[in-house]
VMD Tcl script that draws the C-alpha trace (Angstrom):
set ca {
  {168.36 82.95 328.79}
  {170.60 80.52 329.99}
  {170.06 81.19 333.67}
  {166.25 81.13 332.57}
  {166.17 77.31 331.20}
  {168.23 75.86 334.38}
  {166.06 77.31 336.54}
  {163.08 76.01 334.58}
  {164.45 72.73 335.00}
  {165.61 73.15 338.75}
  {162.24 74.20 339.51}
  {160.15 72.16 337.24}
  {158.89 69.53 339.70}
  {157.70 72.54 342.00}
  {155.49 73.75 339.44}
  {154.05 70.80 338.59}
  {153.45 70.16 342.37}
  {151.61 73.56 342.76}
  {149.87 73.71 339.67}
  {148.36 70.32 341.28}
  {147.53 71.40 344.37}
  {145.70 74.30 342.95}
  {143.52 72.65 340.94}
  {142.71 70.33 344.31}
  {141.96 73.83 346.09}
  {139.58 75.13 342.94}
  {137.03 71.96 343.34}
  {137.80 71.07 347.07}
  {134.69 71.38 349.23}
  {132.37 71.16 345.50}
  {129.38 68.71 344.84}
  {130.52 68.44 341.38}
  {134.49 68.65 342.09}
  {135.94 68.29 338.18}
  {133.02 68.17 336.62}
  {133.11 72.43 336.54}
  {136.04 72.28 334.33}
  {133.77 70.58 331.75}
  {130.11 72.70 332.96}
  {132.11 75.77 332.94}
  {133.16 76.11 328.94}
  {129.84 74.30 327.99}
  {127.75 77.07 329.70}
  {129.63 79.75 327.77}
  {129.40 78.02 324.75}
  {125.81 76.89 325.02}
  {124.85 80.93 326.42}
  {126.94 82.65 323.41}
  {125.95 80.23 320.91}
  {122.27 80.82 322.01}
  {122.60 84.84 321.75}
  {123.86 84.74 318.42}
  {122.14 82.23 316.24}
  {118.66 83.51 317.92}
  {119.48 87.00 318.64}
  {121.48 88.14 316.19}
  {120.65 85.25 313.56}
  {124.55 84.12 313.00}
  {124.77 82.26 310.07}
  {128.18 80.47 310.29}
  {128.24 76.65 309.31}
  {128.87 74.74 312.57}
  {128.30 77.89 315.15}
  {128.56 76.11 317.80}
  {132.00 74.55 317.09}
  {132.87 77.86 315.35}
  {132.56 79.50 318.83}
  {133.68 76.69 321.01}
  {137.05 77.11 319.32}
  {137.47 80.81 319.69}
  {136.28 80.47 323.71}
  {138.62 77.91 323.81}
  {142.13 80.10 322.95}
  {140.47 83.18 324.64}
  {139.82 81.61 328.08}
  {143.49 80.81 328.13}
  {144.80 83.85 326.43}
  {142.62 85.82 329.12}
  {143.65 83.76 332.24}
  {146.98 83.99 331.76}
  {147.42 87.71 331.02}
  {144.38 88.56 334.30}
  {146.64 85.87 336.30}
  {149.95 87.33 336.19}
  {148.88 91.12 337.15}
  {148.75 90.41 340.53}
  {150.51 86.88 340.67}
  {153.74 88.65 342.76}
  {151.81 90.49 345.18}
  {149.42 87.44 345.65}
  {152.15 85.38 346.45}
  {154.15 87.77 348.81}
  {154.65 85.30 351.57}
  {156.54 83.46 349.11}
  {158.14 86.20 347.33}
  {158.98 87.76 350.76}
  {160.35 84.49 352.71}
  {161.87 81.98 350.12}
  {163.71 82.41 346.68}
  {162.01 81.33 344.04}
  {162.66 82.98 340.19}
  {159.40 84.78 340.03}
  {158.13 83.28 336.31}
  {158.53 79.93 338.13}
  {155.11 81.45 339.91}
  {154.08 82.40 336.36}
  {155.01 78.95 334.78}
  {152.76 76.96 337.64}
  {149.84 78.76 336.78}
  {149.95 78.15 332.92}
  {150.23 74.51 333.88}
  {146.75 74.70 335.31}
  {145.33 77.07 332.35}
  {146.71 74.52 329.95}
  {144.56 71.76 332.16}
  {142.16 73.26 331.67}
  {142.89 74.39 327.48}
  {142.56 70.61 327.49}
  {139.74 69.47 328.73}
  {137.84 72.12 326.77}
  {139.85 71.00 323.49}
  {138.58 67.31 324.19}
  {135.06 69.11 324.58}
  {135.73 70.81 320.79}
  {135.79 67.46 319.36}
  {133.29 65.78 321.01}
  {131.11 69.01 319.90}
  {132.86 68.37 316.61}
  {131.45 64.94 316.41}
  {128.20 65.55 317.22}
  {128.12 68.30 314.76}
  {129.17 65.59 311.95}
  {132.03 68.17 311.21}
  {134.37 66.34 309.71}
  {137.82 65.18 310.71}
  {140.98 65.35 308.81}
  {144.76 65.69 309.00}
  {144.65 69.44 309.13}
  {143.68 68.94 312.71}
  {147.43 68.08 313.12}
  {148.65 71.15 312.37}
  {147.17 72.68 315.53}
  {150.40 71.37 317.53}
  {152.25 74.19 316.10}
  {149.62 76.89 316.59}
  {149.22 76.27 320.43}
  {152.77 76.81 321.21}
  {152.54 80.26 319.16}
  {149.13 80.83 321.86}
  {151.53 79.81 324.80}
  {154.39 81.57 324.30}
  {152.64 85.15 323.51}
  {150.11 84.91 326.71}
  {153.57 83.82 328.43}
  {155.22 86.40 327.21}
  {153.07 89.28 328.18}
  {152.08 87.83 331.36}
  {155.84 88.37 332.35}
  {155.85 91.79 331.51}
  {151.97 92.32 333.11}
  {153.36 90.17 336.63}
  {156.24 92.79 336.62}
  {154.71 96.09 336.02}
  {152.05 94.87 338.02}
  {153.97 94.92 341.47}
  {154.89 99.16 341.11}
  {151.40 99.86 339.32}
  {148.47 99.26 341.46}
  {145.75 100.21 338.58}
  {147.38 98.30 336.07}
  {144.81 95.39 336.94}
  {141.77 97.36 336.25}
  {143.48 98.92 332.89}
  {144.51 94.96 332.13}
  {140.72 94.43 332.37}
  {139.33 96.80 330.37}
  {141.56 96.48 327.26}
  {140.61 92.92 327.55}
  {137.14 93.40 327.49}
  {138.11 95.38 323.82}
  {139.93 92.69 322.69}
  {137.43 89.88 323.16}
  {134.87 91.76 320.74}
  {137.69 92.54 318.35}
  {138.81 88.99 318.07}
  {136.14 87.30 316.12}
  {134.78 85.07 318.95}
  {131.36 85.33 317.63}
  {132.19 86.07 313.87}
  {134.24 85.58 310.86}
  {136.56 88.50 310.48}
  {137.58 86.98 307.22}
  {134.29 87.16 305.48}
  {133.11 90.34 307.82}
  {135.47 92.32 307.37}
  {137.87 93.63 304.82}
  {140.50 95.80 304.09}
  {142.78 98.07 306.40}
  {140.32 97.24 309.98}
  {140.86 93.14 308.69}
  {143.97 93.64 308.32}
  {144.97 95.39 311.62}
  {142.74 92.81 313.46}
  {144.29 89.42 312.39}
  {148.10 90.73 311.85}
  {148.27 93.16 315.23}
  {145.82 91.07 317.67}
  {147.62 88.06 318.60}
  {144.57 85.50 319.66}
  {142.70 87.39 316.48}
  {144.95 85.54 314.32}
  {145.97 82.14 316.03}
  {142.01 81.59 316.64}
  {141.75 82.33 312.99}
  {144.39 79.92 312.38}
  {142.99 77.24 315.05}
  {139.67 77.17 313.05}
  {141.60 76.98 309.90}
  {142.92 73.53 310.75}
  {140.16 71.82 313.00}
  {137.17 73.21 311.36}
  {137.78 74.19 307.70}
  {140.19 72.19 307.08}
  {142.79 74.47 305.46}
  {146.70 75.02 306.25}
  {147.79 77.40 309.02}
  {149.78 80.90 307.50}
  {153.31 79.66 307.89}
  {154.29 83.23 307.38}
  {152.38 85.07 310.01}
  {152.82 82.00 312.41}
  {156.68 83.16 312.22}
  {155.70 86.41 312.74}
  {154.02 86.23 316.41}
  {156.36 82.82 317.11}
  {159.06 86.13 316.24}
  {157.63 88.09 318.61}
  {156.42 85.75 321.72}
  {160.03 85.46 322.06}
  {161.19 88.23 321.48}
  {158.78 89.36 325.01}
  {159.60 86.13 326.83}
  {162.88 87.27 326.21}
  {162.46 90.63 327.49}
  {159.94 89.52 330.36}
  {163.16 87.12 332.02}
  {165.71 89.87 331.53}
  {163.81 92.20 333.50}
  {162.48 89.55 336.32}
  {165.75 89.20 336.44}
  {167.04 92.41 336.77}
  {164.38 93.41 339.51}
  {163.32 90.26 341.58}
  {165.73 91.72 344.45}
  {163.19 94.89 344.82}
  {159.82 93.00 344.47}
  {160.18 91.48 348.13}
  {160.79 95.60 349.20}
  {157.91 96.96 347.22}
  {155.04 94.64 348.13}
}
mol new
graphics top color blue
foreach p $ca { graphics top sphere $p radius 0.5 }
foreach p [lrange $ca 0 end-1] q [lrange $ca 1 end] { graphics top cylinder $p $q radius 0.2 }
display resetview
């Protein structure tokens, strides 16, 4: 891990730089330039709020907020972990023609996800405002759930941009277990007062963004105290994988260049 923070700091001011000019790219040539980083999460929220308050008659308190918050830690749970599939191979000229530790590539992207976490936590209290939720210290306490949220997605997105470069359908399979996770997470309901027993159990303590979105509502909307206890747990095992993702970048950058 040693080798893994110097070259973090070596190559620090390169991810920055790319994570910048990215974000240029993603609104160059627009109307509305940044402006879609604010429509974008609003149209979710506003479309998903919609279907389940008229549709399905969702009676949380503050549903709007309620789901806000969960779209919120999803979007950049899900970017990160669809991102890093493919991030080697869609980088090859870079892979292929300059040295670069390949989580640098990794790191860069999560700079613009977290731009992007941002603006759409911003948007969470504004909604929060005009909701007339109210706003107390326990909001604090989401400064040590986000890291937990960062350092999982990080985590597996190591492992994912590894795999990812000797198994071609590992993007599609990344996709569809996604597409089961975001109903089991509780976007759209409470899995506290759904559910109980062994499924609520499996659901909060063995999904990842299950739990920290629990625990992110805990502190901004109800204001309650995060679970110490199971925040040790995943902070446990993000690093145990971020460990285990730079070991074996590590190990295997030298063959990437030869495979793709």
């Amino acid at each position: 891990m040693k080798k893994f923070f110097q070259n973090i700091k070596k190559y620090y001011k390169y991810a920055i730089r790319s994570a910048k000019a990215e974000l240029k790219s993603e609104i160059a040539g627009s109307y509305l330039n940044w402006l879609w980083w604010v429509i974008d999460p609003l149209s979710f929220m506003v479309i998903y709020t919609f279907i389940f308050t008229v549709i399905f008659t969702a009676s949380e308190k503050y549903f709007a907020v309620f789901v806000f918050i969960g779209l919120t830690c999803w979007e950049f749970f899900n970017r990160m972990i669809t991102g890093s599939v493919s991030l080697i191979v869609n980088n090859r000229d870079i892979v292929t023609k300059v040295y670069i530790p390949k989580y640098i590539l990794l790191l860069s992207k999560s700079f613009t996800y977290l731009f992007k976490l941002f603006i759409s936590l911003c948007l969470v209290f504004i909604l929060m405002f005009l909701n007339k939720v109210p706003f107390t210290y326990h909001i604090l306490y989401f400064v040590i759930i986000l890291p937990a949220l960062y350092m999982i997605s990080f985590g597996l997105g190591l492992l994912l941009m590894h795999f990812g470069v000797f198994i071609e359908d590992l993007k599609n399979l990344t996709n569809i277990v996604l597409k089961l996770v975001f109903y089991l997470s509780g976007i759209f309901y409470n899995i506290n007062e759904r559910l109980t027993g062994n499924l609520k159990f499996l659901l909060l303590r063995a999904n990842p963004i299950a739990f920290l979105m629990s625990e992110s509502r805990k502190v901004i909307l109800y204001n309650k105290l995060p679970s110490y206890e199971g925040l040790l747990v995943w902070y446990t095992i993000a690093l145990f994988l971020i460990i285990i993702g730079v070991h074996t970048i590590h190990k295997n950058e030298n063959t990437y260049a030869k495979v793709i």
